[in-house]
C-alpha positions as CSV (number, residue, x, y, z in Angstrom):
1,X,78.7,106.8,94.0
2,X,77.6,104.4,91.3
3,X,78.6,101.2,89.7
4,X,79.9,100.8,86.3
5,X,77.9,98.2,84.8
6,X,80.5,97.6,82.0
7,X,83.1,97.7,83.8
8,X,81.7,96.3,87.5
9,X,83.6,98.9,89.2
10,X,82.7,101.8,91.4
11,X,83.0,105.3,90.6
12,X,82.5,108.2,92.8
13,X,81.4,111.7,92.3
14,X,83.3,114.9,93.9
15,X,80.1,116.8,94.7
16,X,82.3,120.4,94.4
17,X,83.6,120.1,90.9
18,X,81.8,116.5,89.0
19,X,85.2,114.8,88.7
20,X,84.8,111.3,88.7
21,X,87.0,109.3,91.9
22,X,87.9,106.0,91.5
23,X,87.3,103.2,94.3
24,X,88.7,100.4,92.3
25,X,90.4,97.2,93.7
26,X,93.4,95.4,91.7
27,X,91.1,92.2,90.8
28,X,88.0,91.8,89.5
29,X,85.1,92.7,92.2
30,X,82.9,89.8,93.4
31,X,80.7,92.0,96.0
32,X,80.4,95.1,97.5
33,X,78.9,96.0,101.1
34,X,78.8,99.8,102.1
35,X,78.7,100.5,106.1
36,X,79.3,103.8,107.7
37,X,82.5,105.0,106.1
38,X,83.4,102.0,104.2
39,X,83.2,100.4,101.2
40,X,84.2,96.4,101.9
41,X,85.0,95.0,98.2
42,X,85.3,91.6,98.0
43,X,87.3,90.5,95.2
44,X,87.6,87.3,92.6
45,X,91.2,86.8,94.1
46,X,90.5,86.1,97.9
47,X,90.9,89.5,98.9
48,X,88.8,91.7,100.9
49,X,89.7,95.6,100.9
50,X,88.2,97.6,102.8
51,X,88.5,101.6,101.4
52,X,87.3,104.8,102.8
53,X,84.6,105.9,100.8
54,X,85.6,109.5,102.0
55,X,89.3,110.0,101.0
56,X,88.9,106.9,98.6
57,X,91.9,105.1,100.1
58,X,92.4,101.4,101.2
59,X,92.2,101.0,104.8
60,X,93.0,97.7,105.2
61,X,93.4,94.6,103.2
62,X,92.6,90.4,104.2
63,X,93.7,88.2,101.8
64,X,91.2,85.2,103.0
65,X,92.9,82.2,100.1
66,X,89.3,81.4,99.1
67,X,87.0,83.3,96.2
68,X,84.3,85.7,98.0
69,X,81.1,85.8,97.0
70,X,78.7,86.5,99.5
71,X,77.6,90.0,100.7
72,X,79.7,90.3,103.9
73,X,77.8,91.3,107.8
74,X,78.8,93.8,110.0
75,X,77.8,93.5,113.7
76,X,78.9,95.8,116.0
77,X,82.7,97.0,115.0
78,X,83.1,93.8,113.3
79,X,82.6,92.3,109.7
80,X,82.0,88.7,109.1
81,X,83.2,87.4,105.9
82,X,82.0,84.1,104.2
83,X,84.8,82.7,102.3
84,X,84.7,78.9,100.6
85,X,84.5,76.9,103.7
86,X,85.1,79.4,106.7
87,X,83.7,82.7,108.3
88,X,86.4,85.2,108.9
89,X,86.3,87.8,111.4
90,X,87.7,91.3,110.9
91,X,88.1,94.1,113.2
92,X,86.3,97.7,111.0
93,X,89.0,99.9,112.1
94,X,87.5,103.4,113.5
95,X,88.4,105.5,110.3
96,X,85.7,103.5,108.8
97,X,83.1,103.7,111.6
């Protein structure tokens, strides 16, 4: 897994064959926290995604209504977002453990 400098999104690597896997939001990323099994992408547009860095699919989505732009805390089986003016709590669902 890297990061596109140009581009600021991540890129994957399928280990068996080199074909590149994309792990890209739909708005521009802010942060990105890796944890176990998943990838939490915090994005320009208030949205948190979090994606299984193993099948490369969204697991779940919080839409928070406030930009995200610190790196986001995990604690247990739950990640604690900072988002302009609150700290939101969100249950890492076990796929992603």
């Amino acid at each position: 897994m890297y990061r596109d400098y140009k581009t600021g999104e991540m890129t994957g690597v399928k280990l068996a064959n080199g074909q590149p896997v994309e792990l890209s939001g739909d708005a521009p990323i802010s942060q990105l926290d890796v944890y176990g099994k998943g990838m939490y992408r915090a994005q320009r547009n208030g949205t948190l995604l979090g994606i299984n860095i193993l099948t490369a699919k969204p697991a779940f989505r919080v839409t928070t209504g406030a930009d995200l732009h610190e790196s986001t805390l995990k604690t247990g089986d739950m990640l604690i977002v900072q988002a302009e003016g609150k700290l939101l709590g969100v249950k890492i669902p076990a796929s992603l453990r």
